[in-house]
Legacy VTK file of the C-alpha trace (Angstrom):
# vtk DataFile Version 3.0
C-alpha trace
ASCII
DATASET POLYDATA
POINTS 126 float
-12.011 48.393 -7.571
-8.990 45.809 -6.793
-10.076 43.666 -4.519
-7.245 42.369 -1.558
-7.839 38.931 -3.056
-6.702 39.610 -6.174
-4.296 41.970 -5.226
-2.806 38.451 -3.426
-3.025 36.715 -6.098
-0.886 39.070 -8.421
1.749 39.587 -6.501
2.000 36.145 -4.195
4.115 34.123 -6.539
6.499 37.357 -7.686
7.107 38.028 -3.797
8.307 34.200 -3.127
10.579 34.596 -6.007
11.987 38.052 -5.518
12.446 36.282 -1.474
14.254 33.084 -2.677
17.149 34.757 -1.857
16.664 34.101 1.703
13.704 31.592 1.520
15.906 29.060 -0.519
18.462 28.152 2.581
14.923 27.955 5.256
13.488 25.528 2.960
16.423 23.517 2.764
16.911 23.341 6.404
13.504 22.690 6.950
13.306 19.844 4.863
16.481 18.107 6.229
18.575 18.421 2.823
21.545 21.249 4.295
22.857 21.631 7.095
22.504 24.991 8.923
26.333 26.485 8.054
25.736 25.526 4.441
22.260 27.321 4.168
23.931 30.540 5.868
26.980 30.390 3.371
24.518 30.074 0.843
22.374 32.809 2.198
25.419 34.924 2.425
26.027 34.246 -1.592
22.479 34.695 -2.507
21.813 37.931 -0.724
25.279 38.977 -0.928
25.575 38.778 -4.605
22.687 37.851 -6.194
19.816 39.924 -4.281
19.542 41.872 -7.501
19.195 38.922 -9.602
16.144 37.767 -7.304
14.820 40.733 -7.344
14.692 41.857 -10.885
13.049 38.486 -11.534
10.472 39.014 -9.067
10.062 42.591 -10.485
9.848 41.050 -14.231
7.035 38.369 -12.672
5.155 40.836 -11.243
4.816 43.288 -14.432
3.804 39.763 -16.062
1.287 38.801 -13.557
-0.338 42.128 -13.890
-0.535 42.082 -17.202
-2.365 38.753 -17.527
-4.780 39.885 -14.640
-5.409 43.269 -17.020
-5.944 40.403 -20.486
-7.778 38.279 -18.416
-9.949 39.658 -15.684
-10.270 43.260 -16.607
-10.537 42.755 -20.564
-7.796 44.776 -22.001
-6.518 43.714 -24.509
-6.074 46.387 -26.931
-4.472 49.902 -27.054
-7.790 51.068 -28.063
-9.562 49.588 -24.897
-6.273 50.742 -22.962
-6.404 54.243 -23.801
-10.062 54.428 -22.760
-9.385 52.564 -19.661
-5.982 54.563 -18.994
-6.826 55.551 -15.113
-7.562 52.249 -13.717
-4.530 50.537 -15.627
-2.424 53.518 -13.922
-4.547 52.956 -10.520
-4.404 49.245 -10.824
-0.285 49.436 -11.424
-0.189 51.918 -8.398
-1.998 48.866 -6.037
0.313 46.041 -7.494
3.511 47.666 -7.559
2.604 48.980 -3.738
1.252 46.444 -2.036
3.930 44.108 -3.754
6.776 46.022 -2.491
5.155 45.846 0.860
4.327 42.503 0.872
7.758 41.632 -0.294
9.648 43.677 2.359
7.216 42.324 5.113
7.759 38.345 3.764
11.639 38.273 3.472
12.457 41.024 6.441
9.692 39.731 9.185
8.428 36.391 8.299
11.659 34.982 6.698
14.033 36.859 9.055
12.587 35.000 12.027
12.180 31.714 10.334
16.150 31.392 9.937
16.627 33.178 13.315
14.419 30.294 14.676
16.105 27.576 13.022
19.423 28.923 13.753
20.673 30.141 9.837
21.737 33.272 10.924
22.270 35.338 14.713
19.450 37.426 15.550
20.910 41.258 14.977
18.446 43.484 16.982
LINES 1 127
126 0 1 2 3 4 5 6 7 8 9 10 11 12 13 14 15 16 17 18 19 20 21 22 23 24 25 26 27 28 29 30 31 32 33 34 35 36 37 38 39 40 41 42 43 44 45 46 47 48 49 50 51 52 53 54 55 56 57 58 59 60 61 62 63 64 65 66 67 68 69 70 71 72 73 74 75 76 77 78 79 80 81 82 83 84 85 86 87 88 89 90 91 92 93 94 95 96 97 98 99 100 101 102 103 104 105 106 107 108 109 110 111 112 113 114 115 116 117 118 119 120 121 122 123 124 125
């Protein structure tokens, strides 16, 4: 059984990069090197016309990440020892891809949202 911890660990660096579309212009503003119209213009850009690109590299990092926790923690490193262990490789991709989607869509559209609301990056639309 995946634990949450691990499950955290898998898919905690793939979420911050799939979210650097947003998370990119906050960090700048936070740390004093843009000013707040240039991080929205740039947030415009990046989530205008390059969410896809962050994205498909989180997606890429996260099929990575899970296979290194299957080599490294779980011992599979064969097709042999994969075909035996065939349910919890398909259970174990079912919990990544899952909880990374969620955890992805809760980080950029809660957590992130509110950060640039806060600091002013871009009008609060509810």
């Amino acid at each position: 059984m995946i634990k949450f911890r691990e499950i955290f660990k898998i898919t905690g660096i793939p979420v911050l990069i799939a979210s650097l579309c947003c998370l990119s212009p906050v960090i700048l503003v936070v740390f004093g090197l843009s000013t707040v119209s240039f991080a929205g213009s740039l947030s415009d850009v990046f989530y205008g016309e390059y969410k896809w690109a962050f994205r498909a590299a989180g997606i890429i990092l996260l099929a990575a990440t899970t296979i290194l926790y299957l080599r490294k923690n779980k011992g599979i490193c064969t097709i042999d020892e994969a075909k035996k262990r065939r349910q919890e490789i398909i259970n174990t991709l079912l919990i990544v891809f899952s909880a990374g989607v969620l955890f992805y869509v809760f980080f950029l559209y809660v957590v992130v949202h509110y950060a640039g609301v806060f600091l002013g990056i871009w009008s609060d639309y509810f």
